[in-house]
Structure formats: structure tokens, C-alpha cells
N, CA, C and O atoms as a Tripos MOL2 file, in Angstrom:
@<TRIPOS>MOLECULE
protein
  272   271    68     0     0
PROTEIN
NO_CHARGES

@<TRIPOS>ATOM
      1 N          26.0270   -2.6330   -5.5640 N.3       1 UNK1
      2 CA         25.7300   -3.6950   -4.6220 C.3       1 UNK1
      3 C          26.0240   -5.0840   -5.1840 C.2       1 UNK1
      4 O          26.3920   -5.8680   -4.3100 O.2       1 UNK1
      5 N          25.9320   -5.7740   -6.8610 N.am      2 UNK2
      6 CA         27.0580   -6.4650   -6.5800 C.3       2 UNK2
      7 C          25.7560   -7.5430   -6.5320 C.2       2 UNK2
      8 O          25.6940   -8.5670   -5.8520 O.2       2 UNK2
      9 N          24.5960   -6.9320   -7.5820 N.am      3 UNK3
     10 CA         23.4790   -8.0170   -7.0510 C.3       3 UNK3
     11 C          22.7760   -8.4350   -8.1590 C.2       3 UNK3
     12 O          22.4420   -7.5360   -8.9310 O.2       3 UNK3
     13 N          22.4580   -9.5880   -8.4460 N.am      4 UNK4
     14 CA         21.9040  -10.1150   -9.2910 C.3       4 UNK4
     15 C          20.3230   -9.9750   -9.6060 C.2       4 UNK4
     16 O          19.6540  -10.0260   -8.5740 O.2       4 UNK4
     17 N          19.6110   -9.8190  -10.7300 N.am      5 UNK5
     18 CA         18.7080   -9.6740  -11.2030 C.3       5 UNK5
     19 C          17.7770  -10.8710  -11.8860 C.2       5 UNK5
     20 O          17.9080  -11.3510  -13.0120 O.2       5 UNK5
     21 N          16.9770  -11.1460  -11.0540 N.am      6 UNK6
     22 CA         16.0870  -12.7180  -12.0420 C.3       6 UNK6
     23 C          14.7170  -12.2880  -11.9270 C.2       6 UNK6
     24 O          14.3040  -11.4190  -11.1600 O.2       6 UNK6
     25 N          13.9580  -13.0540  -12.8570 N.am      7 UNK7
     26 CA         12.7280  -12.8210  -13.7140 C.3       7 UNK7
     27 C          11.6730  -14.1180  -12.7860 C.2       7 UNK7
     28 O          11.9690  -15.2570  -13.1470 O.2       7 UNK7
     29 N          10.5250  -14.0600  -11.6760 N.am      8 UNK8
     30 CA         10.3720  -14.7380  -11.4770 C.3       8 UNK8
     31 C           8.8450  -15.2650  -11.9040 C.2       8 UNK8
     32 O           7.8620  -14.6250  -11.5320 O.2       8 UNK8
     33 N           8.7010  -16.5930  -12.7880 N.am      9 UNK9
     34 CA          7.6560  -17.3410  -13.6570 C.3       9 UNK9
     35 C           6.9230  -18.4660  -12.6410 C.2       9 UNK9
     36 O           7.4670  -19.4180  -12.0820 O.2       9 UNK9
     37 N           5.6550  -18.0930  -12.5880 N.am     10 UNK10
     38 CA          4.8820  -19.3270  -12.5500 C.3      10 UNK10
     39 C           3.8480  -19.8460  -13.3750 C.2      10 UNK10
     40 O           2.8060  -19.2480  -13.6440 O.2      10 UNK10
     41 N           4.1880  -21.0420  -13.7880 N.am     11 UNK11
     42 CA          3.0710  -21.4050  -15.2000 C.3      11 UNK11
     43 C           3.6200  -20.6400  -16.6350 C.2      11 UNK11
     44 O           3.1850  -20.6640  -17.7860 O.2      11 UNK11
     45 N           4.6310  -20.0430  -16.0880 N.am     12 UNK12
     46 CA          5.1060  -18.9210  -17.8610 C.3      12 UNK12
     47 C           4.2820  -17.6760  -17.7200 C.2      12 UNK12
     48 O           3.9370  -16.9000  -18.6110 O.2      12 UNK12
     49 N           4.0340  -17.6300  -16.4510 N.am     13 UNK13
     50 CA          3.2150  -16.1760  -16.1740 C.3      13 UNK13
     51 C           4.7020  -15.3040  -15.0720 C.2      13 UNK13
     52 O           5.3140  -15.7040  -14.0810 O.2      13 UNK13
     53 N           4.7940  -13.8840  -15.9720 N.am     14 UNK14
     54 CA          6.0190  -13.2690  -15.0690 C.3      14 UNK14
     55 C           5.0810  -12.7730  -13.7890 C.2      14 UNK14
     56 O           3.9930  -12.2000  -13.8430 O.2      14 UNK14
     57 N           6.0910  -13.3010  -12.2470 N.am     15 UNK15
     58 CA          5.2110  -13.1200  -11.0870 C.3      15 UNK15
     59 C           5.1180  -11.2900  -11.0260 C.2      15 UNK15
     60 O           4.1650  -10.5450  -10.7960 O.2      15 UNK15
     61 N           6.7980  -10.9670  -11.3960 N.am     16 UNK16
     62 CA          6.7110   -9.0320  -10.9850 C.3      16 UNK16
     63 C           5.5170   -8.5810  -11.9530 C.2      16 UNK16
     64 O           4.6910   -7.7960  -11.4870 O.2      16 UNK16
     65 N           5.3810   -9.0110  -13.2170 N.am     17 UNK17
     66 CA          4.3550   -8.1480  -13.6760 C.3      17 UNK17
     67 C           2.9820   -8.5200  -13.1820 C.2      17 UNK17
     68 O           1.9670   -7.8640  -13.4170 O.2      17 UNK17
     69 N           3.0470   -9.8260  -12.3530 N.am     18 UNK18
     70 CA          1.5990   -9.6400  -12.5510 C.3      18 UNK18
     71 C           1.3290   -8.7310  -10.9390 C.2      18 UNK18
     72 O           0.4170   -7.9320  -10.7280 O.2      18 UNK18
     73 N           2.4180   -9.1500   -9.9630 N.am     19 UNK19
     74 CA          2.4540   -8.1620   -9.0510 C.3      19 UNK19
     75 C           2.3320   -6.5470   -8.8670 C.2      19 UNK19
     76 O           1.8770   -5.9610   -7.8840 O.2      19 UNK19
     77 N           2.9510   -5.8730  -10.2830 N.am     20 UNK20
     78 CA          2.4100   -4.7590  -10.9620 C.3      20 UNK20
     79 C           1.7620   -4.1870  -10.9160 C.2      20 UNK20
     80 O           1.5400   -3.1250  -10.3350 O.2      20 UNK20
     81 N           1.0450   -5.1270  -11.8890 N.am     21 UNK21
     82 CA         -0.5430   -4.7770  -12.2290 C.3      21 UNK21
     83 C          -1.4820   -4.9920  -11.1400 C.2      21 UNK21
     84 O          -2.4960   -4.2970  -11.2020 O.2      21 UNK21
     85 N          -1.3960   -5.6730  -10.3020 N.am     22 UNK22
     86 CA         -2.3470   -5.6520   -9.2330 C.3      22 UNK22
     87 C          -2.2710   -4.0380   -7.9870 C.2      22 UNK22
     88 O          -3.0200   -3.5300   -7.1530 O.2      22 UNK22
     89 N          -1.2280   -3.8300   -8.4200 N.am     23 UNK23
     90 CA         -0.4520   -2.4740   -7.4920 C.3      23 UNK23
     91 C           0.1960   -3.0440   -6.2480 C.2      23 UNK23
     92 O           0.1490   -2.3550   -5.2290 O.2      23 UNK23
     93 N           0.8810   -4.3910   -6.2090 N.am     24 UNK24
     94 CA          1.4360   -4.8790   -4.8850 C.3      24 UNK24
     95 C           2.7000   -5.5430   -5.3040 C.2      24 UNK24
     96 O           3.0570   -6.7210   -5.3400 O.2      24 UNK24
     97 N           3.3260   -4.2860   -5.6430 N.am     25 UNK25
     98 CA          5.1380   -3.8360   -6.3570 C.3      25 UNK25
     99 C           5.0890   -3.0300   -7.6020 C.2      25 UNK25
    100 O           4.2580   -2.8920   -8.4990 O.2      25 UNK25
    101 N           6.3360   -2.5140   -7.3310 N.am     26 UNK26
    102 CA          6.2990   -1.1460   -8.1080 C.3      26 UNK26
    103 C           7.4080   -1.4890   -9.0620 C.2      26 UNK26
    104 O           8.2290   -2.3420   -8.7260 O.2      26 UNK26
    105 N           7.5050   -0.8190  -10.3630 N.am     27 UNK27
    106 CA          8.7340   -0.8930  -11.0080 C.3      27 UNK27
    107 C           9.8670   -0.0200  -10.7460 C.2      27 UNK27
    108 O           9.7070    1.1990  -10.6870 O.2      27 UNK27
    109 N          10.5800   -0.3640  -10.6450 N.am     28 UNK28
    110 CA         11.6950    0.0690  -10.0500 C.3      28 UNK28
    111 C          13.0020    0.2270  -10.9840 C.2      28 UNK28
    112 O          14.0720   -0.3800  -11.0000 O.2      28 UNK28
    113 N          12.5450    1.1610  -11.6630 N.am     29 UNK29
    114 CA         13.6330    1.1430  -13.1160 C.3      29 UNK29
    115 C          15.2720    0.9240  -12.6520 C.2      29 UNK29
    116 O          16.0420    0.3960  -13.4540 O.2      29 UNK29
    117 N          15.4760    1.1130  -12.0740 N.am     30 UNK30
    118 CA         17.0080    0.9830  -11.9340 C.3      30 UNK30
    119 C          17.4810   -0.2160  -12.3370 C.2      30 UNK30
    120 O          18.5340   -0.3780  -12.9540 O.2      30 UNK30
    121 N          16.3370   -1.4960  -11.8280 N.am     31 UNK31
    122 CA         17.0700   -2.4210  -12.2060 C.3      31 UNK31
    123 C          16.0000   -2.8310  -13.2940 C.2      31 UNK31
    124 O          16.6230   -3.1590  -14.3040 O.2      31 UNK31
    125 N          14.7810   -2.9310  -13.4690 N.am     32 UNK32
    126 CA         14.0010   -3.3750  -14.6780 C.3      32 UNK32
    127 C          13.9030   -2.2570  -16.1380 C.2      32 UNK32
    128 O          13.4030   -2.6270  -17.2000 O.2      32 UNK32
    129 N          14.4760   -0.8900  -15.9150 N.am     33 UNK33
    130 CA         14.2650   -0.6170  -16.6650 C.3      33 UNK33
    131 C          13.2510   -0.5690  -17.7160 C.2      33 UNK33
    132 O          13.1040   -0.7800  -18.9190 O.2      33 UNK33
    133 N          12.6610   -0.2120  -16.7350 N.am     34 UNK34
    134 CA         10.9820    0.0210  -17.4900 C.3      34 UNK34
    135 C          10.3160   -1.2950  -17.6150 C.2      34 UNK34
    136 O           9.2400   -1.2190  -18.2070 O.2      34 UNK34
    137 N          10.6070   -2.3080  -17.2800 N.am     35 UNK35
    138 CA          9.9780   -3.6030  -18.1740 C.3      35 UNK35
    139 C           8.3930   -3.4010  -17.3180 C.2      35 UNK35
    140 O           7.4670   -3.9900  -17.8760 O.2      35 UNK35
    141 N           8.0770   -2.7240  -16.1970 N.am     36 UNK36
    142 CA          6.9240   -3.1590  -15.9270 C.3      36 UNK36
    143 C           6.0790   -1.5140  -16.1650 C.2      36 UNK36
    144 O           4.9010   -1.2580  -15.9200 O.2      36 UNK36
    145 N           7.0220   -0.6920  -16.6520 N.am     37 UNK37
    146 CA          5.8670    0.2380  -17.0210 C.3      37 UNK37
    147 C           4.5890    0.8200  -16.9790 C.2      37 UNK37
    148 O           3.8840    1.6080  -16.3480 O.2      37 UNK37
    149 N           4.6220    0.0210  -18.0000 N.am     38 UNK38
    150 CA          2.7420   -0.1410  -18.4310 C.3      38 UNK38
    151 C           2.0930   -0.3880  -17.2520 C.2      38 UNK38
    152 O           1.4260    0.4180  -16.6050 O.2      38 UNK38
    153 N           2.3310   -1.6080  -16.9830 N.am     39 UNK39
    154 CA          1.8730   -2.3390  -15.4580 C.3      39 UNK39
    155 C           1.1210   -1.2960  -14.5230 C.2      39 UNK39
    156 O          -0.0450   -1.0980  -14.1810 O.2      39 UNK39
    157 N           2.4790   -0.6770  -14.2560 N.am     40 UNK40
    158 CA          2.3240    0.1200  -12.8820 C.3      40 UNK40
    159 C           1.8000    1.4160  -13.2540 C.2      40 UNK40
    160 O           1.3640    2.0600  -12.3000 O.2      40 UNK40
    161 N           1.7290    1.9720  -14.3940 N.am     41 UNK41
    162 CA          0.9620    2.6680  -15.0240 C.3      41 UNK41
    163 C          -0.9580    2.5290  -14.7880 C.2      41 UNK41
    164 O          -1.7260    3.3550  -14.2950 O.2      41 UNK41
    165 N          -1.2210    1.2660  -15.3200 N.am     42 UNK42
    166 CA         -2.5630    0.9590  -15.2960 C.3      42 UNK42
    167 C          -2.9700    0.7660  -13.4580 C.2      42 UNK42
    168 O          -3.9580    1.3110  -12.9650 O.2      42 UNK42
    169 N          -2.1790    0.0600  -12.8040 N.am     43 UNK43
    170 CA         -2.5700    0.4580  -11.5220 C.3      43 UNK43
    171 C          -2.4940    1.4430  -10.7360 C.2      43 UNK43
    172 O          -2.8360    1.3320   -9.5590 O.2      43 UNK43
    173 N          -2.1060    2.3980  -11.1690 N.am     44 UNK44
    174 CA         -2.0300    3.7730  -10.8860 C.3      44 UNK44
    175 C          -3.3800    3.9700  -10.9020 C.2      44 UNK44
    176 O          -4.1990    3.9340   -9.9840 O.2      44 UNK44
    177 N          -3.5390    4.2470  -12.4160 N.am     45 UNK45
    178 CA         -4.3990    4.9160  -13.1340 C.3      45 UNK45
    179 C          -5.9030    4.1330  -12.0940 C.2      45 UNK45
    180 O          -6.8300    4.7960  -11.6310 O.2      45 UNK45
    181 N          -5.7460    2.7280  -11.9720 N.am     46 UNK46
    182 CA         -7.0770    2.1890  -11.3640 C.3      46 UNK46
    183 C          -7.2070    1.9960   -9.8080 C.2      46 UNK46
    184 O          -8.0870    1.3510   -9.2370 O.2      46 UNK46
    185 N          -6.1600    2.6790   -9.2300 N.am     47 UNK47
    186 CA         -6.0200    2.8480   -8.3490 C.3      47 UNK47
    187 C          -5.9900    1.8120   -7.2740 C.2      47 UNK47
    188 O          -6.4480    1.8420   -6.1320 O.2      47 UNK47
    189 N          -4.9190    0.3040   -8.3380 N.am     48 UNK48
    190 CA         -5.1770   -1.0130   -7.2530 C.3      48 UNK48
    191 C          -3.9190   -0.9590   -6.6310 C.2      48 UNK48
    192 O          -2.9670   -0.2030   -6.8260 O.2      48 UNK48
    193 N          -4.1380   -2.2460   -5.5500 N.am     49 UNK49
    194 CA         -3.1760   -2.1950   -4.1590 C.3      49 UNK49
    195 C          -2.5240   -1.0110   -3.3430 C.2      49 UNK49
    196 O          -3.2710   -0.2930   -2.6780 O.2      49 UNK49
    197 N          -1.0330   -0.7510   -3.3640 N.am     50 UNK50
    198 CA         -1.0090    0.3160   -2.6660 C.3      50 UNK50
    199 C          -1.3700    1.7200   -3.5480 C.2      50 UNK50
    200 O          -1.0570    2.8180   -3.0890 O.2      50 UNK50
    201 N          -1.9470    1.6090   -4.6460 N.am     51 UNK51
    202 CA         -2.4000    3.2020   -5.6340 C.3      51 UNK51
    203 C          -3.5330    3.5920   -5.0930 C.2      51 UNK51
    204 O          -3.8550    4.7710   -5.2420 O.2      51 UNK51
    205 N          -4.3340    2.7540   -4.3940 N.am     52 UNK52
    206 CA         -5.4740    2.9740   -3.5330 C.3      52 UNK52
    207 C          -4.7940    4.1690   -2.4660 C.2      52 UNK52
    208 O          -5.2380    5.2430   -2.8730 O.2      52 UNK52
    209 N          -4.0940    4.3600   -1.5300 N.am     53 UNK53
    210 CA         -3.3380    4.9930   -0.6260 C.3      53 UNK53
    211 C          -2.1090    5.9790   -0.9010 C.2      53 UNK53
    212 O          -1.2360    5.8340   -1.7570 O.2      53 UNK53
    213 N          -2.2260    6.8730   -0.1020 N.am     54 UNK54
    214 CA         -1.1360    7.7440   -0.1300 C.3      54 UNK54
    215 C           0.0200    6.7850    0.7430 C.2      54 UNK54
    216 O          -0.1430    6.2640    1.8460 O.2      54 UNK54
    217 N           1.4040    6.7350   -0.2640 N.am     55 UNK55
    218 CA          2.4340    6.5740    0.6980 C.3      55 UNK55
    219 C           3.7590    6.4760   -0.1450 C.2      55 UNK55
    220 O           3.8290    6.4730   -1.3740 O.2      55 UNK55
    221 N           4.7380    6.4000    0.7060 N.am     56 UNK56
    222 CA          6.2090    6.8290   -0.1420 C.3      56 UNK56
    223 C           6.4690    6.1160   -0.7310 C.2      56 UNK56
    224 O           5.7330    5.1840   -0.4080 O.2      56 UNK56
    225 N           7.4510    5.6150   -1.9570 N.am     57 UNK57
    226 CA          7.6920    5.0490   -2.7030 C.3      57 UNK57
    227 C           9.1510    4.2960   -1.6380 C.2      57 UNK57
    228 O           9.8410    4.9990   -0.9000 O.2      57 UNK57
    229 N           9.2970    3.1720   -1.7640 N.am     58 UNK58
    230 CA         10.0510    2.6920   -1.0580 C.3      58 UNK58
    231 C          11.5460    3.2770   -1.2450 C.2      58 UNK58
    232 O          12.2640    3.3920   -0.2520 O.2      58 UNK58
    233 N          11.9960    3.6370   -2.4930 N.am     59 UNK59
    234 CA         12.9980    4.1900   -2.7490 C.3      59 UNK59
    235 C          13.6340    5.7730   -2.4280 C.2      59 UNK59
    236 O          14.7360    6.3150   -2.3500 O.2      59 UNK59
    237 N          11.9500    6.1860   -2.2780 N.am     60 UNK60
    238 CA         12.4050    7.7720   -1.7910 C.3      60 UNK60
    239 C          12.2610    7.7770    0.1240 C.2      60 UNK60
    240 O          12.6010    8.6730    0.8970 O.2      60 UNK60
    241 N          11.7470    6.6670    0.3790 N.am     61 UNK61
    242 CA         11.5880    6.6580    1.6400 C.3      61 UNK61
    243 C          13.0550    6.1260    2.4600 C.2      61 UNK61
    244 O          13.2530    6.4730    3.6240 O.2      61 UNK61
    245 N          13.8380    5.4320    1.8660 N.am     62 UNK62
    246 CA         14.8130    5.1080    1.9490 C.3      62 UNK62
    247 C          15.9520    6.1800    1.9480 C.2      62 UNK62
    248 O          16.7830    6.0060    2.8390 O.2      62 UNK62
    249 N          16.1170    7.0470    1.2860 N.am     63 UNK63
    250 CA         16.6170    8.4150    0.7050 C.3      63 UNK63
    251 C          16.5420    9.0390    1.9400 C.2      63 UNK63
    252 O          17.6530    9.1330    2.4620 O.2      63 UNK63
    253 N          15.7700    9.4320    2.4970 N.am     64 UNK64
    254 CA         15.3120   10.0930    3.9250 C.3      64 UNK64
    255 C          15.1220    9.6480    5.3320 C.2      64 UNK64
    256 O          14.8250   10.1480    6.4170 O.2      64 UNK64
    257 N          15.4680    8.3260    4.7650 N.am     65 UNK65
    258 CA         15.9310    7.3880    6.5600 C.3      65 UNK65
    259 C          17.0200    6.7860    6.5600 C.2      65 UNK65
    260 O          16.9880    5.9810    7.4910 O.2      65 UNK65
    261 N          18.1220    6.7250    5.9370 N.am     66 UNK66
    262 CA         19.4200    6.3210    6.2800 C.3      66 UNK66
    263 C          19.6680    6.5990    6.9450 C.2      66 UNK66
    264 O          19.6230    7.7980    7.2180 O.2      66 UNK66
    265 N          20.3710    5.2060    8.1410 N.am     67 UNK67
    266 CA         21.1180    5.1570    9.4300 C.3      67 UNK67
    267 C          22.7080    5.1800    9.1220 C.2      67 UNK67
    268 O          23.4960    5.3110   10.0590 O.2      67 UNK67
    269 N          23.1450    5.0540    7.8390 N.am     68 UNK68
    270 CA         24.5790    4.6030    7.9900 C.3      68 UNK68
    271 C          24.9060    6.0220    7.0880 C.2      68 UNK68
    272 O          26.0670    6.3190    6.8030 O.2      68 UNK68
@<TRIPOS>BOND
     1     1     2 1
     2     2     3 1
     3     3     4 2
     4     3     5 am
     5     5     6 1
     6     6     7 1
     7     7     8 2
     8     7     9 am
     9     9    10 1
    10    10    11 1
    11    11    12 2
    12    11    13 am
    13    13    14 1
    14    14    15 1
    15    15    16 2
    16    15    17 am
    17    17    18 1
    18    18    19 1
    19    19    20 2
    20    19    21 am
    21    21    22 1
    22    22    23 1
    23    23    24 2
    24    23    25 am
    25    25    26 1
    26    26    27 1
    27    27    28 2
    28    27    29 am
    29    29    30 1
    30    30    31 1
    31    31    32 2
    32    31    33 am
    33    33    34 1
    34    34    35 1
    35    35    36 2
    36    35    37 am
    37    37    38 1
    38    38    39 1
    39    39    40 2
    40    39    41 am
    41    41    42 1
    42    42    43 1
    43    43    44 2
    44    43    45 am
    45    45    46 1
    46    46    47 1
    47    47    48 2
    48    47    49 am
    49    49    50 1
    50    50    51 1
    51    51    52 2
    52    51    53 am
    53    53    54 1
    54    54    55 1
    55    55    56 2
    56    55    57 am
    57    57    58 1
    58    58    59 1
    59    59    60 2
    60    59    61 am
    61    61    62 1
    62    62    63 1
    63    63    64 2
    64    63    65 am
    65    65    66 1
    66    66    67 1
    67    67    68 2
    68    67    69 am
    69    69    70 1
    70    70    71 1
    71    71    72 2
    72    71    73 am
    73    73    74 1
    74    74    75 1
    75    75    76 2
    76    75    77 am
    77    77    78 1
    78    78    79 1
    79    79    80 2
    80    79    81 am
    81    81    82 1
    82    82    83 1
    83    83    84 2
    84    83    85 am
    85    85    86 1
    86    86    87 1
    87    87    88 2
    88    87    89 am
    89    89    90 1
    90    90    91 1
    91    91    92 2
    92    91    93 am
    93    93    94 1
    94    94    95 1
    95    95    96 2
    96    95    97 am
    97    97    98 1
    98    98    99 1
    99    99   100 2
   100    99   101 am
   101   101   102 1
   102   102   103 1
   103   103   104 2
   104   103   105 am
   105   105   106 1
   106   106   107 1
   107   107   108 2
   108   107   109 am
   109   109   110 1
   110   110   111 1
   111   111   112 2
   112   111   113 am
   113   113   114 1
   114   114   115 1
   115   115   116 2
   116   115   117 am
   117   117   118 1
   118   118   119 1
   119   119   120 2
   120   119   121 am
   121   121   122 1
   122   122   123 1
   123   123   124 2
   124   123   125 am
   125   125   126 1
   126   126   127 1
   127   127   128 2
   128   127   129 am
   129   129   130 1
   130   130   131 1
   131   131   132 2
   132   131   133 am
   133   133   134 1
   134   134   135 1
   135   135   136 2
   136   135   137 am
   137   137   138 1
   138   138   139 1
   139   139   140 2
   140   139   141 am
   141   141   142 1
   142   142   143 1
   143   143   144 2
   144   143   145 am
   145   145   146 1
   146   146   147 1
   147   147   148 2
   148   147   149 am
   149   149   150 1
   150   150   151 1
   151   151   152 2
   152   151   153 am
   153   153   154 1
   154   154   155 1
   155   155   156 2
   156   155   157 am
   157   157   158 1
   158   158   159 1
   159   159   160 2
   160   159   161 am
   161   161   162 1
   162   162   163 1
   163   163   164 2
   164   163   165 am
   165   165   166 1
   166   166   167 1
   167   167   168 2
   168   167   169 am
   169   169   170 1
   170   170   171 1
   171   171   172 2
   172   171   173 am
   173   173   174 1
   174   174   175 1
   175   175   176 2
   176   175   177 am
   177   177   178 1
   178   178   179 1
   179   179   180 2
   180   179   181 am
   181   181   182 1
   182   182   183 1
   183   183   184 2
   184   183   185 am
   185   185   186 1
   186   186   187 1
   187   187   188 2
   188   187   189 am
   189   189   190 1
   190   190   191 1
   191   191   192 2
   192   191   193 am
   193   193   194 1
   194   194   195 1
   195   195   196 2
   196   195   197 am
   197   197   198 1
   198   198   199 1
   199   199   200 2
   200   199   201 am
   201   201   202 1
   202   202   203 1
   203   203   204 2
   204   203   205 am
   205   205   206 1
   206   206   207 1
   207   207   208 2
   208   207   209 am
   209   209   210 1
   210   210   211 1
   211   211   212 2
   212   211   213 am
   213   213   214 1
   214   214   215 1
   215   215   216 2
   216   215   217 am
   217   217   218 1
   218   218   219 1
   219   219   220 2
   220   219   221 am
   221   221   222 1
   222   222   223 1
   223   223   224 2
   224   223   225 am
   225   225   226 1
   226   226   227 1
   227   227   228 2
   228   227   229 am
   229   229   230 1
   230   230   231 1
   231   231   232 2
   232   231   233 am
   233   233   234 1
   234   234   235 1
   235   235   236 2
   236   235   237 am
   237   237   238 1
   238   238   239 1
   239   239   240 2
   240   239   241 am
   241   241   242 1
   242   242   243 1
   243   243   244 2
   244   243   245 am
   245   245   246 1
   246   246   247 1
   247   247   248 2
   248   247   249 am
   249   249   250 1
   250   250   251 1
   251   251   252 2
   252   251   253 am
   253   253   254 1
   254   254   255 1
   255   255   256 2
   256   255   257 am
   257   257   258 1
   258   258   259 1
   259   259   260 2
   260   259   261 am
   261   261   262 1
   262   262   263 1
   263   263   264 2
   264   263   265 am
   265   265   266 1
   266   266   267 1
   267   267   268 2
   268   267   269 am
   269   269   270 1
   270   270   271 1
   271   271   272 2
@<TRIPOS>SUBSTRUCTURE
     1 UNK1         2 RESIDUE 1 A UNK
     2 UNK2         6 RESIDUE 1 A UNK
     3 UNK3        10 RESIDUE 1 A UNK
     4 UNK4        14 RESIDUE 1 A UNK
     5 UNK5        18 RESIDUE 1 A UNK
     6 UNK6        22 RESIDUE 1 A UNK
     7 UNK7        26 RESIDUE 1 A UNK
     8 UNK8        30 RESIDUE 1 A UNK
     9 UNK9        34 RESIDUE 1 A UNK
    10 UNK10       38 RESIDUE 1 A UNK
    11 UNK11       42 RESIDUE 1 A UNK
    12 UNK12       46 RESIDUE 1 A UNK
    13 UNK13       50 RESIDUE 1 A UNK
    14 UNK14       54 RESIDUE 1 A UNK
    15 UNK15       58 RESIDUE 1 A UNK
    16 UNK16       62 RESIDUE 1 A UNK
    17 UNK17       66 RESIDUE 1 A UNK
    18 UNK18       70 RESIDUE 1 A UNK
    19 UNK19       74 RESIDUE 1 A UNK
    20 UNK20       78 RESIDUE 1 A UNK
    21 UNK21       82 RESIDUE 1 A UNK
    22 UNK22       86 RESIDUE 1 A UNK
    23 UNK23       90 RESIDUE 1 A UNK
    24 UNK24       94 RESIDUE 1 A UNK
    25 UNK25       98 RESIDUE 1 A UNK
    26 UNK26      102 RESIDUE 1 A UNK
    27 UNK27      106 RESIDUE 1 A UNK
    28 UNK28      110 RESIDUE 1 A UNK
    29 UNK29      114 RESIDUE 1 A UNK
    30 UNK30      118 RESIDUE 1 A UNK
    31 UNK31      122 RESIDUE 1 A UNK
    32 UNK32      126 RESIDUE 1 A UNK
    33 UNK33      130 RESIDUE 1 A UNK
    34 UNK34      134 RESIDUE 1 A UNK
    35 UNK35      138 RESIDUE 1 A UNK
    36 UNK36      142 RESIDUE 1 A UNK
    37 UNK37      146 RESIDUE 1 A UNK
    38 UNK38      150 RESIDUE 1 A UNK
    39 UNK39      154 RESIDUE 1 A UNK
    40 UNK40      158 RESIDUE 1 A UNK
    41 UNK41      162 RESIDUE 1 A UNK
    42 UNK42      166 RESIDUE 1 A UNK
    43 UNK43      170 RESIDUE 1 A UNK
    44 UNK44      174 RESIDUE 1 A UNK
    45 UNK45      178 RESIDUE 1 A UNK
    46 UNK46      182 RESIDUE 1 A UNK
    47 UNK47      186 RESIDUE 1 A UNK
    48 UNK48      190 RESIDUE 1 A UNK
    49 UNK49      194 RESIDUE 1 A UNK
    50 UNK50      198 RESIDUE 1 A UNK
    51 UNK51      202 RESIDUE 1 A UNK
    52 UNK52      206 RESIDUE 1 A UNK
    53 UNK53      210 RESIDUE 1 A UNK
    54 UNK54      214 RESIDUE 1 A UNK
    55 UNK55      218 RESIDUE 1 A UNK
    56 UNK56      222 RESIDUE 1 A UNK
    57 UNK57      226 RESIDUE 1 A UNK
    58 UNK58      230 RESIDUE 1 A UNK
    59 UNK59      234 RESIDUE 1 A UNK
    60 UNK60      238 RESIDUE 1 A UNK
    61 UNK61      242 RESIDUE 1 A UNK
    62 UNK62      246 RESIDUE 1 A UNK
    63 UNK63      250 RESIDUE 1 A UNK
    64 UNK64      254 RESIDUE 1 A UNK
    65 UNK65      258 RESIDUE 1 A UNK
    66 UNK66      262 RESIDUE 1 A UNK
    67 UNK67      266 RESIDUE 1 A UNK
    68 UNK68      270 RESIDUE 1 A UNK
């Protein structure tokens, strides 16, 4: 796709990880390559934002609804 990848900081705080860790975004190794790991690990494990709920991972949900 031809698409660029940026890191987004507020205050020198990274926004994806802290989005992570709260469970409201997922890591998405393809393009972070693990950088949020841990993160999404511990909100798993504590079951915050969407880890609270059953539901598809945006990437596999995608997989199974292509229109084109």
C-alpha cells in the first residue's frame, strides 16, 4: 500500500502506546512490529477497553468482509 508509518508524541509521551495499554488500539505487528507488545499484552491480561468484550480483531475481520 505504499504507506507511511509515524510515531505519534504528546508531551514525549508515545500516543499508540499509551492507547495500548488502555486497550483502545491494538498492535498490529505488520507495521509496528511488536513495539507495543507488552502494552497490549497487559491489557489483555486486565481486561481494559475493548479486552473487556468479545470481538474481532480488526484485521481478521477485514479478511472475511472484502468487497473487492
Amino acid at each position: 500500500y505504499n504507506r507511511e508509518v509515524s510515531r505519534c508524541t504528546v508531551q514525549g509521551r508515545d500516543v499508540g502506546e499509551l492507547m495500548t495499554s488502555q486497550g483502545w488500539a491494538l498492535d498490529y505487528t505488520q507495521y509496528s512490529h511488536g513495539e507495543y507488545k507488552d502494552e497490549q499484552t497487559t491489557a489483555q491480561q486486565n481486561k481494559n477497553g475493548v479486552w473487556a468484550y468479545q470481538f474481532d480483531k480488526p484485521a481478521d475481520w477485514r479478511k472475511g468482509n472484502r468487497r473487492y
